[in-house]
SERO-4910 file (N, C-alpha, C, O; in steps of 0.05 Angstrom, whole numbers):
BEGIN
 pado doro    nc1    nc2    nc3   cac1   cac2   cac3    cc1    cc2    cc3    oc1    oc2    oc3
  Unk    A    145     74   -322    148     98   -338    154    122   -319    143    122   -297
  Unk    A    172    144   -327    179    162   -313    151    188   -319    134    182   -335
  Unk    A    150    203   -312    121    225   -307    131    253   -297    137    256   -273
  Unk    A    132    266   -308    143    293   -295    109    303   -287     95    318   -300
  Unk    A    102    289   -257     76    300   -254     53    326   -260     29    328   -264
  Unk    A     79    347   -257     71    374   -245     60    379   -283     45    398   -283
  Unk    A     61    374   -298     65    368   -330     35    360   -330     18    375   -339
  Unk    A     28    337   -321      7    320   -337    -21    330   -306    -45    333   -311
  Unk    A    -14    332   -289    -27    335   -257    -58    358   -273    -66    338   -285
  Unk    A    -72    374   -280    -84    379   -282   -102    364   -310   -126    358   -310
  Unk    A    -79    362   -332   -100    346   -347   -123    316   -350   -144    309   -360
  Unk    A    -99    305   -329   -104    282   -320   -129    283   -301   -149    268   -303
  Unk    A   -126    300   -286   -153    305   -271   -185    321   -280   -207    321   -268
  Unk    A   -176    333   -307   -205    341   -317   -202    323   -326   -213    307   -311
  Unk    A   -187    307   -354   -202    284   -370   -220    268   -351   -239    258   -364
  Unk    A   -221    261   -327   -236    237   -310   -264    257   -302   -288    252   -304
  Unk    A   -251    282   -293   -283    285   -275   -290    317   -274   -276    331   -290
  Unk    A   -306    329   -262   -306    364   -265   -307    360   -226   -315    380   -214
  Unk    A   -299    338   -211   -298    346   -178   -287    370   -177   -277    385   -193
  Unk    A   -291    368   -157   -283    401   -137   -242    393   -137   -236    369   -138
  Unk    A   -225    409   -136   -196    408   -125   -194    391   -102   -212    389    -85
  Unk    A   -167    376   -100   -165    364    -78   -165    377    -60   -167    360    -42
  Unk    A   -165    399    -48   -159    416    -31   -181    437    -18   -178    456     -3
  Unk    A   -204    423    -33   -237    428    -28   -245    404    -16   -233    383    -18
  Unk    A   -272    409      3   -289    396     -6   -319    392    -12   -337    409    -16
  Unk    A   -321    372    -12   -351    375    -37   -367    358    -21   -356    346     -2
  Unk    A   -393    354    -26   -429    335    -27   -406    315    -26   -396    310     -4
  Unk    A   -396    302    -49   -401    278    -55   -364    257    -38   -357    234    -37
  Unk    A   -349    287    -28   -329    268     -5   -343    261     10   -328    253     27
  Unk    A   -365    259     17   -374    249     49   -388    213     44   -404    205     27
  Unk    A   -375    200     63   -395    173     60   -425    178     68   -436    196     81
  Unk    A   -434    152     52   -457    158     67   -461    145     88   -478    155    104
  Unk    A   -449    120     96   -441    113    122   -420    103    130   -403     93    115
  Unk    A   -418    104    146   -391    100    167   -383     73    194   -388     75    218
  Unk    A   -373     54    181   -368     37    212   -349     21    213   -340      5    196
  Unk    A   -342     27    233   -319      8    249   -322    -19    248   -343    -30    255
  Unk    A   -297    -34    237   -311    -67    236   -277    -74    248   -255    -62    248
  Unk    A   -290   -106    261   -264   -115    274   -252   -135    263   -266   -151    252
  Unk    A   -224   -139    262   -209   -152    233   -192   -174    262   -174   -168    277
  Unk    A   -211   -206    260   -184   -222    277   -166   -234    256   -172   -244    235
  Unk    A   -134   -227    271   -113   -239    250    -96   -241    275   -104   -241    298
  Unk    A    -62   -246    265    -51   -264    285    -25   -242    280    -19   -231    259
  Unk    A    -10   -237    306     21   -222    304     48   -237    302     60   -246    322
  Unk    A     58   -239    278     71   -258    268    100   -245    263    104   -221    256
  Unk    A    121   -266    269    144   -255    255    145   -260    231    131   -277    221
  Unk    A    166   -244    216    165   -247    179    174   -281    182    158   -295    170
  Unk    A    193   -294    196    194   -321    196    176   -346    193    178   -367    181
  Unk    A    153   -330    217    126   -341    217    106   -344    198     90   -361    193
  Unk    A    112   -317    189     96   -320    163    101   -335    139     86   -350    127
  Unk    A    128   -330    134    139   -343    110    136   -370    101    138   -381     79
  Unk    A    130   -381    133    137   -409    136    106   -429    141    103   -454    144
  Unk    A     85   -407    138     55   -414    144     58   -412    174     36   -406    182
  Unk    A     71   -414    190     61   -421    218     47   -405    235     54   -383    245
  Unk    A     27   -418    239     -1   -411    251     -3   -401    279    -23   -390    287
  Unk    A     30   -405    301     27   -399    323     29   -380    338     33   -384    362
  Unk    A     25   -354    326     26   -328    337     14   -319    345     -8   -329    341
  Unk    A     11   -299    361     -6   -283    379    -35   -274    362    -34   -257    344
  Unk    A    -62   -288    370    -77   -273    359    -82   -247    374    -75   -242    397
  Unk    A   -100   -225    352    -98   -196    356   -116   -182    347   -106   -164    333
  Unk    A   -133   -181    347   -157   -154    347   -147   -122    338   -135   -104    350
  Unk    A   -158   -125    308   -151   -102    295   -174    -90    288   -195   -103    287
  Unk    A   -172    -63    284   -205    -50    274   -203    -30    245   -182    -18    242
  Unk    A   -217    -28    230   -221    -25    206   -248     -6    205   -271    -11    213
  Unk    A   -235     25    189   -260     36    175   -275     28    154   -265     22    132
  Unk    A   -293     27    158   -304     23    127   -326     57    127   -342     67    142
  Unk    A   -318     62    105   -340     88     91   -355     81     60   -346     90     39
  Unk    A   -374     69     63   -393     71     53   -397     91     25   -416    106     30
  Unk    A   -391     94     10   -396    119    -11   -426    119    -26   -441    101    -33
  Unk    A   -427    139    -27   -466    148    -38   -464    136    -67   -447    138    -85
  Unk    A   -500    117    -62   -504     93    -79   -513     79    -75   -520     76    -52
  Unk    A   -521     59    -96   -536     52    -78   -532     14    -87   -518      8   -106
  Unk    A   -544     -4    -72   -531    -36    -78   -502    -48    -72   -498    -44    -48
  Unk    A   -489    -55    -77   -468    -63    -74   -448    -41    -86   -455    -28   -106
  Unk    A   -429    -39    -77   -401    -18    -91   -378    -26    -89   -373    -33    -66
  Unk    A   -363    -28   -101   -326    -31   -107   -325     -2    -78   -336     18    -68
  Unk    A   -306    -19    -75   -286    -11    -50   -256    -13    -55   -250    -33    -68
  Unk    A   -241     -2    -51   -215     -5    -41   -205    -11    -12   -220     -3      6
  Unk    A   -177    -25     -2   -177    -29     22   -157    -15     22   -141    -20      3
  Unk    A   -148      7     43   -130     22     42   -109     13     66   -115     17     90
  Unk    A    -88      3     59    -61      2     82    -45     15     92    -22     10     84
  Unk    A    -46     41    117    -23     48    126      3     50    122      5     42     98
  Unk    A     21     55    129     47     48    127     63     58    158     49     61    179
  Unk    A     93     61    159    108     58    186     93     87    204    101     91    227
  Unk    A     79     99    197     74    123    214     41    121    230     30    135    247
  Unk    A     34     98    216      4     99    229    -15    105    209    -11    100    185
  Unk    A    -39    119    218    -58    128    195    -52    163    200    -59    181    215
  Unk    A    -39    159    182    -28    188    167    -47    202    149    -57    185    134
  Unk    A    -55    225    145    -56    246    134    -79    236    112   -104    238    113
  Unk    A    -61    225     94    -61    212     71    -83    183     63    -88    175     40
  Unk    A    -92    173     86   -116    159     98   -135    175     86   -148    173     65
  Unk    A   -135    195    106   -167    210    106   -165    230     73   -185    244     66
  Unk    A   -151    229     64   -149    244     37   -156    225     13   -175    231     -3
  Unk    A   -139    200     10   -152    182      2   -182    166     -9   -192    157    -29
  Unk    A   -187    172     23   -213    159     40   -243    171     15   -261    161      2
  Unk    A   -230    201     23   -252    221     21   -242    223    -23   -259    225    -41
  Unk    A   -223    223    -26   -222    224    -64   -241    196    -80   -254    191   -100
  Unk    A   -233    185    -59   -248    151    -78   -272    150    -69   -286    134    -83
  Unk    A   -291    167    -41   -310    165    -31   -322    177    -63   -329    162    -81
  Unk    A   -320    205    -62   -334    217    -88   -325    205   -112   -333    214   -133
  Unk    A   -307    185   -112   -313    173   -143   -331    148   -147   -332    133   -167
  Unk    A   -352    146   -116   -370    133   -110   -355    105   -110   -365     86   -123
  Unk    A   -327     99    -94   -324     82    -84   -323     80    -59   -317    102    -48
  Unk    A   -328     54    -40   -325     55    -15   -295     42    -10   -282     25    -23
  Unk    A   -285     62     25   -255     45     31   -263     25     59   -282     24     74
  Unk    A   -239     11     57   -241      9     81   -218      4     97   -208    -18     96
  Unk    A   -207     26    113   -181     41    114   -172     25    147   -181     32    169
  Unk    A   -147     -3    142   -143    -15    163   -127     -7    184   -108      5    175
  Unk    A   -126     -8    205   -114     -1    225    -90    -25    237    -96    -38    257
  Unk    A    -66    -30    224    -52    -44    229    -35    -49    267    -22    -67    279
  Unk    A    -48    -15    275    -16    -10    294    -33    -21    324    -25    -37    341
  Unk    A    -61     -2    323    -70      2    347    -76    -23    365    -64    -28    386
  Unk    A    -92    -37    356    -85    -66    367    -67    -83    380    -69   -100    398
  Unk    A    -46    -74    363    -13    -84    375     -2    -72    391     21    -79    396
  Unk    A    -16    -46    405    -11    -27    425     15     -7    420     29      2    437
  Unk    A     16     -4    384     35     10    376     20     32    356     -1     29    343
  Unk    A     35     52    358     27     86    345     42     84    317     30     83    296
  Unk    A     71     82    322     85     82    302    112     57    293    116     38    308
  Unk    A    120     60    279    149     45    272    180     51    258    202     42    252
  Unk    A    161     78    260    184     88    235    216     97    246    233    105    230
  Unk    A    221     95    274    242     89    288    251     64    301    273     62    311
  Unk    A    233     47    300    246     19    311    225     -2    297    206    -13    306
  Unk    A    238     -3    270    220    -24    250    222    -53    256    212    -72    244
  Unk    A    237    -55    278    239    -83    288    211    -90    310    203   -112    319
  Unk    A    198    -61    313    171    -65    328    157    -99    309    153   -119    322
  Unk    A    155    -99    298    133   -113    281    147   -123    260    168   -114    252
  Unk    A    130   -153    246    148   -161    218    135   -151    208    111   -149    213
  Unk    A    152   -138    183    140   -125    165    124   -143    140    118   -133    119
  Unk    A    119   -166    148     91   -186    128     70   -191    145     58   -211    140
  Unk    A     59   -173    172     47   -172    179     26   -164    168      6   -177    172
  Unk    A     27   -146    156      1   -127    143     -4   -142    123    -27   -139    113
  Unk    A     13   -164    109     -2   -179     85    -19   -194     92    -38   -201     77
  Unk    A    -17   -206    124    -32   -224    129    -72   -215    143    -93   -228    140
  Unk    A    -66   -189    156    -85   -172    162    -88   -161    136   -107   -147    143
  Unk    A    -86   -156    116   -102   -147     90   -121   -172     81   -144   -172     73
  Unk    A   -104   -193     86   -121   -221     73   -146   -223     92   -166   -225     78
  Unk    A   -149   -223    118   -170   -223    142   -187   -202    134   -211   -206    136
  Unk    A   -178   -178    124   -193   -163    127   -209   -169    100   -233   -175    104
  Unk    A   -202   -167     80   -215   -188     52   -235   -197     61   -256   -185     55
  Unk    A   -237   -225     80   -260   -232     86   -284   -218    100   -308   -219     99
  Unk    A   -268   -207    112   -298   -181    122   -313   -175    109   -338   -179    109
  Unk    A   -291   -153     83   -312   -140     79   -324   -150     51   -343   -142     37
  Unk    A   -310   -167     49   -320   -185     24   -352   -197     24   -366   -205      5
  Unk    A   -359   -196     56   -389   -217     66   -398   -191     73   -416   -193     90
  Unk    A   -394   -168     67   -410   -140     72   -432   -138     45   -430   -142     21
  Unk    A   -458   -128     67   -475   -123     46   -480   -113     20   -494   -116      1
  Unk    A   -454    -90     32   -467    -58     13   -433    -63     -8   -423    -47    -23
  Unk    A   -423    -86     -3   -390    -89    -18   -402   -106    -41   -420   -124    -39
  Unk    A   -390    -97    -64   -384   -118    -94   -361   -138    -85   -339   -127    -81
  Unk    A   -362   -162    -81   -337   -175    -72   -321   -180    -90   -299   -189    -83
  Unk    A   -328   -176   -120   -323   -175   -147   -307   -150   -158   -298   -149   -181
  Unk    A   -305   -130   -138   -291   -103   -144   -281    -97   -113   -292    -85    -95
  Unk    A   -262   -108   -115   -247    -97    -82   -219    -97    -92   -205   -117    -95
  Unk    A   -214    -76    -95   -170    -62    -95   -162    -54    -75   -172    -39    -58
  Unk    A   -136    -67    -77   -113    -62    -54    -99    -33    -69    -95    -26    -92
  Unk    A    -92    -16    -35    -74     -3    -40    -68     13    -16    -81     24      1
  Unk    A    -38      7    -21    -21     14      9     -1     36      0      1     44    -24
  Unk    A     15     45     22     39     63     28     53     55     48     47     49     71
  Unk    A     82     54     29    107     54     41    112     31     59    127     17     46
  Unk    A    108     21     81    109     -5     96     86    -22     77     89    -45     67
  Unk    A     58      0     76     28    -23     70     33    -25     37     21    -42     24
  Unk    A     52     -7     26     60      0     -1     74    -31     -6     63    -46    -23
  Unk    A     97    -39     10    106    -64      1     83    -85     11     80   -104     -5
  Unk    A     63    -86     38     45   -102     27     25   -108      0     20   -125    -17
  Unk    A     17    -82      9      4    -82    -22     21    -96    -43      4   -108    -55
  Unk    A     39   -101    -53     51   -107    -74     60   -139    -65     60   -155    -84
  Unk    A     65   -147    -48     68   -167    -39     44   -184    -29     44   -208    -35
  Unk    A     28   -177    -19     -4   -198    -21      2   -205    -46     15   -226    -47
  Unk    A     -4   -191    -73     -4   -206   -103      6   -232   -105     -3   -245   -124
  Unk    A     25   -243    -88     50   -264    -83     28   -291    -91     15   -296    -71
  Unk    A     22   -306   -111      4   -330   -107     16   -350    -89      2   -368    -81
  Unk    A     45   -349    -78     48   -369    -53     35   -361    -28     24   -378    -13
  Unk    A     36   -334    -22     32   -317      5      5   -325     -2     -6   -337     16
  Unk    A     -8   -323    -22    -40   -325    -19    -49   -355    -21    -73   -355    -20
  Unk    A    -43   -373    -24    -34   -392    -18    -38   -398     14    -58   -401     28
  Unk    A    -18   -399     18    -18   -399     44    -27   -383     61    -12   -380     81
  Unk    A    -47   -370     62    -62   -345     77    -87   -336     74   -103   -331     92
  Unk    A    -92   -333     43   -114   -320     37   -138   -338     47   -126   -360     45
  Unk    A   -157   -343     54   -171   -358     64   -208   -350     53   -228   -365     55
  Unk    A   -206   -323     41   -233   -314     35   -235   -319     18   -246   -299      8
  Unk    A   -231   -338      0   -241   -345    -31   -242   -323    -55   -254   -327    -76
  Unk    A   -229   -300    -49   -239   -282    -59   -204   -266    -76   -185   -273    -63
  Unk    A   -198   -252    -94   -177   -235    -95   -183   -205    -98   -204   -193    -96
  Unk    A   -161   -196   -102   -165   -165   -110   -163   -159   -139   -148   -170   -154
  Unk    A   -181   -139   -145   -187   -139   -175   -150   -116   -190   -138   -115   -211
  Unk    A   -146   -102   -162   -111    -94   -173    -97    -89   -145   -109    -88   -124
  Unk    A    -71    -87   -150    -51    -86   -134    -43    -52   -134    -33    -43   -155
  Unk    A    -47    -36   -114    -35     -6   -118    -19      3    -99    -27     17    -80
  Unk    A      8     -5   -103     34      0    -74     36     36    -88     36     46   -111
  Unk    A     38     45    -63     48     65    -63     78     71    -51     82     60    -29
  Unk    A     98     84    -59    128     80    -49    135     54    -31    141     55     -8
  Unk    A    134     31    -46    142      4    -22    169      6    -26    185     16    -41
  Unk    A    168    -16      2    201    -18      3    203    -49    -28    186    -67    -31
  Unk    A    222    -45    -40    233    -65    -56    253    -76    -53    263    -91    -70
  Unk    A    264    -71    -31    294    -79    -21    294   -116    -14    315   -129    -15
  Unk    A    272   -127     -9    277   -151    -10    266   -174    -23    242   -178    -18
  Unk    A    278   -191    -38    270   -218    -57    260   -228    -39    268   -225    -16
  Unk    A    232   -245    -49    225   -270    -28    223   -289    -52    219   -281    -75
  Unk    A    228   -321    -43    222   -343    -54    192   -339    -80    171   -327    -80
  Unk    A    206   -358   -101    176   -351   -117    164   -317   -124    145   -314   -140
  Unk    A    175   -297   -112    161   -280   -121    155   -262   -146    149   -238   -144
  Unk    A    157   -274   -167    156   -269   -196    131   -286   -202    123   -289   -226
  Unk    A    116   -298   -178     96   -315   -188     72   -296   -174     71   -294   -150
  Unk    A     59   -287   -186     44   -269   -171      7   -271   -194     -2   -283   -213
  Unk    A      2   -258   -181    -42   -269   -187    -34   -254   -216    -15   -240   -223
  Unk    A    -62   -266   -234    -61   -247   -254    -78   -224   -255    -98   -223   -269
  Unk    A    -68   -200   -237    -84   -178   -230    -65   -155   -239    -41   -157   -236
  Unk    A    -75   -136   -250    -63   -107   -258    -49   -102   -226    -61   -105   -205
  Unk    A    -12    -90   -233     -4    -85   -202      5    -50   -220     20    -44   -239
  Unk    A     -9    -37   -206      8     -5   -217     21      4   -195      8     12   -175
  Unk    A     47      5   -196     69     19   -167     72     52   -171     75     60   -194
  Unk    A     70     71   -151     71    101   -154     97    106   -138    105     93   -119
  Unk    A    107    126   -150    142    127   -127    154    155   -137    148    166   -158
  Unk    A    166    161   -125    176    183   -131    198    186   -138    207    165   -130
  Unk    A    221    198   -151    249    196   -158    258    200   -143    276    184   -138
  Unk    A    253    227   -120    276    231   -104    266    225    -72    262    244    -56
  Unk    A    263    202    -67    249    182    -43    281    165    -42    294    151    -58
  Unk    A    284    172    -20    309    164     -4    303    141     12    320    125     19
  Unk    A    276    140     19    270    119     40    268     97     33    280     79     46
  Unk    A    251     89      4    245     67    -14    258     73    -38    247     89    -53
  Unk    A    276     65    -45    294     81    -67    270     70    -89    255     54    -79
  Unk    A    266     80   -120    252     72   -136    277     52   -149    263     34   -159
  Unk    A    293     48   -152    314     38   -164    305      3   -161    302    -14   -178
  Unk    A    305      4   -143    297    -29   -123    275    -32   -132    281    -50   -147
  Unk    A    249    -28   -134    231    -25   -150    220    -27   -189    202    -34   -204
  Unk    A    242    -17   -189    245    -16   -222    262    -50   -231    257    -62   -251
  Unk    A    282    -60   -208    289    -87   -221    265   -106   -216    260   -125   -230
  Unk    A    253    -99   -198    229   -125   -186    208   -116   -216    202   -136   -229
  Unk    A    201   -100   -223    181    -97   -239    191   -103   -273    176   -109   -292
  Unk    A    214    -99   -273    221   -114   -303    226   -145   -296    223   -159   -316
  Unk    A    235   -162   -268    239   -185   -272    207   -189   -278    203   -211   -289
  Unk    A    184   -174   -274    154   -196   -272    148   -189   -297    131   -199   -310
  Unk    A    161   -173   -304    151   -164   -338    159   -188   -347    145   -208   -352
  Unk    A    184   -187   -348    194   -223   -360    166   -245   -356    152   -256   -374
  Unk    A    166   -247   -337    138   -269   -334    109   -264   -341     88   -276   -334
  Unk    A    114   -239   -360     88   -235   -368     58   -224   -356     35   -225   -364
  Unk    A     74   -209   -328     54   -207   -316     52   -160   -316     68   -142   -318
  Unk    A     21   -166   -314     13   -138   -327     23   -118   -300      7   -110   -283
  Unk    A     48   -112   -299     52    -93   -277     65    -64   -296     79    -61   -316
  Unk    A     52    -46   -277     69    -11   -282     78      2   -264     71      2   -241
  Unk    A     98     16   -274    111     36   -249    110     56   -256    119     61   -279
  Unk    A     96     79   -241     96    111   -252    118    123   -239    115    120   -214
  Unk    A    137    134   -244    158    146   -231    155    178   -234    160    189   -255
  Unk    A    146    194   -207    140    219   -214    162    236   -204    167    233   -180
  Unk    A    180    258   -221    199    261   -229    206    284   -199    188    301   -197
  Unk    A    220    285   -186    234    305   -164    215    307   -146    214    328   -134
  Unk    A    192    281   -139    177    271   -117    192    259    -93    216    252    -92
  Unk    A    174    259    -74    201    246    -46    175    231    -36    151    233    -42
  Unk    A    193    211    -11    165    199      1    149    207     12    152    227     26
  Unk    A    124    192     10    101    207     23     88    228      8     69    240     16
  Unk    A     97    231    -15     90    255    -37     63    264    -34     58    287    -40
  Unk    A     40    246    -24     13    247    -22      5    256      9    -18    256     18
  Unk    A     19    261     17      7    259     48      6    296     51     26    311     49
  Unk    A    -24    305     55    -34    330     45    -11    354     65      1    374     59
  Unk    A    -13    341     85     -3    356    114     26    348    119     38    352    141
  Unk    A     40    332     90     71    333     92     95    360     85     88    374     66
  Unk    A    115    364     96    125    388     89    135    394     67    142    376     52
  Unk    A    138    421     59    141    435     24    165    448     32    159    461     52
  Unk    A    183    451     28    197    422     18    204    396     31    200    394     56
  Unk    A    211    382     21    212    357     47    230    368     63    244    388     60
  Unk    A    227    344     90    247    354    112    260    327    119    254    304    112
  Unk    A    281    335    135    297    303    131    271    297    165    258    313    179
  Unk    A    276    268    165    267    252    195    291    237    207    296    213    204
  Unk    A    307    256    221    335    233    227    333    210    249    352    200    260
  Unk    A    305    203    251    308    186    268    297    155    250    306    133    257
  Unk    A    284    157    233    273    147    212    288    126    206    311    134    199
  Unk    A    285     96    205    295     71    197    298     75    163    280     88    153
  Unk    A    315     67    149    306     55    124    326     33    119    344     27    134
  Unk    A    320     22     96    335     -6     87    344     -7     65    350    -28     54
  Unk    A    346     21     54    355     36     26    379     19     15    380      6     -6
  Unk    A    393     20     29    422     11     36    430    -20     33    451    -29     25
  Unk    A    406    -34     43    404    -63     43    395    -81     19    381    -70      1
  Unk    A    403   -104     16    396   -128      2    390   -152     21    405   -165     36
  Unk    A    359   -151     15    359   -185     38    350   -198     21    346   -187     -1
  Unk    A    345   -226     26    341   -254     10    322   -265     26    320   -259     50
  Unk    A    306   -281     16    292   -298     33    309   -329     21    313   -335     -3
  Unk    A    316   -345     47    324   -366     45    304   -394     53    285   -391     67
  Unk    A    310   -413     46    295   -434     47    289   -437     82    309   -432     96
  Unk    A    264   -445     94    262   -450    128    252   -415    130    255   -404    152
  Unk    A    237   -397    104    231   -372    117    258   -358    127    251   -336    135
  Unk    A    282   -361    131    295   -335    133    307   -316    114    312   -323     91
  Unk    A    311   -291    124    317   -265    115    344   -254    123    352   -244    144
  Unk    A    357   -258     95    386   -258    100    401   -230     98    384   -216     87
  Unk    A    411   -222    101    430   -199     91    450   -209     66    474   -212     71
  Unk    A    442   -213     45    454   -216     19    486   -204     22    503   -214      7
  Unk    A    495   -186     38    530   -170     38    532   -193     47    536   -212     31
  Unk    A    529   -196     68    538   -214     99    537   -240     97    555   -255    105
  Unk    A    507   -248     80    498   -278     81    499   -286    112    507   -309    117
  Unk    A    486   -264    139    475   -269    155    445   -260    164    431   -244    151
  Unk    A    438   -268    181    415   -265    187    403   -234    194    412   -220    212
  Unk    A    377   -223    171    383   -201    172    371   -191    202    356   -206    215
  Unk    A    379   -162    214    374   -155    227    374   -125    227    393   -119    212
  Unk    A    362   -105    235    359    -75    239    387    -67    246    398    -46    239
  Unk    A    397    -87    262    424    -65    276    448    -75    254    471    -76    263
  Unk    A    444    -82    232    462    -83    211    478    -56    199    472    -34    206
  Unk    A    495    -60    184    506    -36    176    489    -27    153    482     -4    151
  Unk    A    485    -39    142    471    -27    117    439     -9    127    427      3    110
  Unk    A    431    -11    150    406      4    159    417     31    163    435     37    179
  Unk    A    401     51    144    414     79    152    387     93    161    365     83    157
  Unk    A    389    113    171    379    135    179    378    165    165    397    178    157
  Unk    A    346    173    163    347    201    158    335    207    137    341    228    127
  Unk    A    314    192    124    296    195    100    280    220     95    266    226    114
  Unk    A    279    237     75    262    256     76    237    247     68    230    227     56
  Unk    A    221    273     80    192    260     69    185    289     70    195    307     84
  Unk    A    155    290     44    148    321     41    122    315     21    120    293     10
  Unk    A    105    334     17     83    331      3     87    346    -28     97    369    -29
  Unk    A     82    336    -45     83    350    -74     47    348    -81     33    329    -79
  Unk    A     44    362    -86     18    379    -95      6    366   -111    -12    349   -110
  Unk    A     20    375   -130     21    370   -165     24    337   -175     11    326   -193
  Unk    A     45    326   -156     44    293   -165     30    276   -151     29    252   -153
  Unk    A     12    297   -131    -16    286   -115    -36    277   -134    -48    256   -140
  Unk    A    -34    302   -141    -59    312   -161    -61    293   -186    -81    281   -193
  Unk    A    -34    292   -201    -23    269   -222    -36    245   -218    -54    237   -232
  Unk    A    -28    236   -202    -31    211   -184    -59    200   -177    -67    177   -179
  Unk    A    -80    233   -163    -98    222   -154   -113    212   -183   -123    189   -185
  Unk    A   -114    233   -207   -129    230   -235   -134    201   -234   -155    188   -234
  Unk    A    -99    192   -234    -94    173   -255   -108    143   -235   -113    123   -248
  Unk    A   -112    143   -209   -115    122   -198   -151    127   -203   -165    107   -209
  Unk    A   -159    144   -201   -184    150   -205   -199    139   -236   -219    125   -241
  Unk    A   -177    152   -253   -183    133   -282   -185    105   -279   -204     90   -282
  Unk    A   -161    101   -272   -153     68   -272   -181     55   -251   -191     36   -264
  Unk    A   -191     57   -233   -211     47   -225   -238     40   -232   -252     21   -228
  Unk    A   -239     76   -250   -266     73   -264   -264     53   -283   -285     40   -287
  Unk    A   -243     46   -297   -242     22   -317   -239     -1   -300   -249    -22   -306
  Unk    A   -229      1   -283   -220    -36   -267   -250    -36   -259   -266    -50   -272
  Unk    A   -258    -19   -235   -293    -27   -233   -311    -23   -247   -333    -27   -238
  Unk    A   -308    -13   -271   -325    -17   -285   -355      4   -284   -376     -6   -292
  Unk    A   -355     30   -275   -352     51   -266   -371     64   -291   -361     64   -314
  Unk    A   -394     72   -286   -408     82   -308   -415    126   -305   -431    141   -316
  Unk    A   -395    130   -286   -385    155   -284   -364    165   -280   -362    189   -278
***
């Protein structure tokens, strides 16, 4: 559904709660505790992954977890990065779902791999990396004391945006997931949708809600909108909020007003890949093997913060939780 945020962005946020403004803060953003936990998973190419193979570099990743005031076990969210690192939008996050007395636990995809960023040479890393470190990290914090293993949601941005939406995959989990456990929803934030994989219309039966912006150059919503009516076809409970003259990154507190272009910035706007049988990733024009230095990879995505379809956004994920966990405030 399309959302002219700046429209619904305040009502949306009293109906849920009387918190303080995002742009405060309050008692109840603060965890009540705080720790670093270590996530082993393996550095894989998208080939590798696709294909189950197990022989990649293992890699030592580390993971916040914050704790939110409460007391026994608590629903958590696991929050995914995307190509810039832990951005802005982390700790904003972190601290909105802390006071809706959930705990996160906000993964660190890059630092381990002795990388900062990607968002100029996305060939650093396959980008099904992070599906497989979301599944590892599952088991962590799934055997955590103070975690409901019974209320744990995914939700990523933009690179962790297409994980997020992509763990759901029942083959990928399948072949990966290893903690006995799923996610109670799927919450991509601007993913990339630019590429089909095998089977992927076959996905868990978990609520997937996608957030995106209209005028996001990086992750077009367009690409997005066919993947979410083919799973409608299959009956599966997915939504797309489309918030109307948003760009990427719309959430990230400390992004610029108005956006600004990044000309150094990868995207794949432009592209169609395929996943072919043996795990490869084709360039659908070409029907060759895809690669970054293709023509269809352009440069120059804007990115900028919108306020208002923050605010939209934050309500509505905040609603949607208190009903998925089951939330008696």
């Amino acid at each position: 559904m399309k959302v002219r945020c700046q429209g619904a962005a305040v009502i949306a946020l009293i109906a849920f709660s009387s918190s303080a403004p995002a742009t405060e803060i309050g008692v109840r953003d603060f965890a009540a505790r705080t720790e670093l936990r270590s996530i082993q998973t393996l550095t894989l190419t998208d080939r590798q992954f696709l294909t189950g193979d197990t022989s990649g570099t293992p890699t030592t990743l580390t993971g916040e977890l914050r704790i939110a005031q409460g007391t026994g076990r608590l629903p958590l969210v696991v929050l995914q990065h995307g190509s810039g690192g832990f951005a802005p939008k982390i700790e904003y996050w972190s601290r909105e779902l802390n006071a809706a007395g959930i705990s996160t636990f906000a993964l660190d995809g890059f630092t381990g791999r002795g990388l900062a960023e990607v968002n100029s040479n996305q060939a650093l890393l396959g980008r099904l990396n992070f599906i497989l470190d979301i599944y590892r990290a599952l088991e962590v914090v799934g055997q955590h004391p103070r975690v409901d293993p019974r209320r744990i949601a995914l939700m990523g941005f933009s690179r962790g945006g297409q994980a997020a939406l992509y763990a759901s995959l029942k083959r990928f989990q399948r072949m990966w997931n290893r903690s006995g456990l799923d996610f109670v929803a799927y919450l991509p934030f601007y993913p990339d949708c630019m590429t089909s994989y095998i089977d992927d219309g076959d996905v868990e039966k978990r609520p997937i809600r996608i957030f995106a912006g209209t005028s996001d150059d990086y992750n077009p919503v367009s690409a997005c909108r066919s993947y979410v009516e083919r799973l409608r076809k299959n009956g599966q409970d997915v939504e797309m909020t489309e918030c109307q003259n948003a760009s990427h990154a719309f959430d990230n507190p400390l992004g610029a007003q108005p956006s600004a272009l990044a000309p150094t910035y990868e995207s794949v706007r432009k592209c169609r890949i395929e996943e072919r049988p043996g795990g490869l990733l084709i360039n659908a024009e070409t029907s060759q093997p895809f690669s970054y230095k293709d023509d269809c990879v352009a440069h120059g995505p804007h990115l900028g913060h919108d306020p208002m379809a923050t605010e939209w956004a934050t309500g509505t994920i905040r609603t949607f939780l208190k009903d998925a966990f089951k939330l008696d405030r």
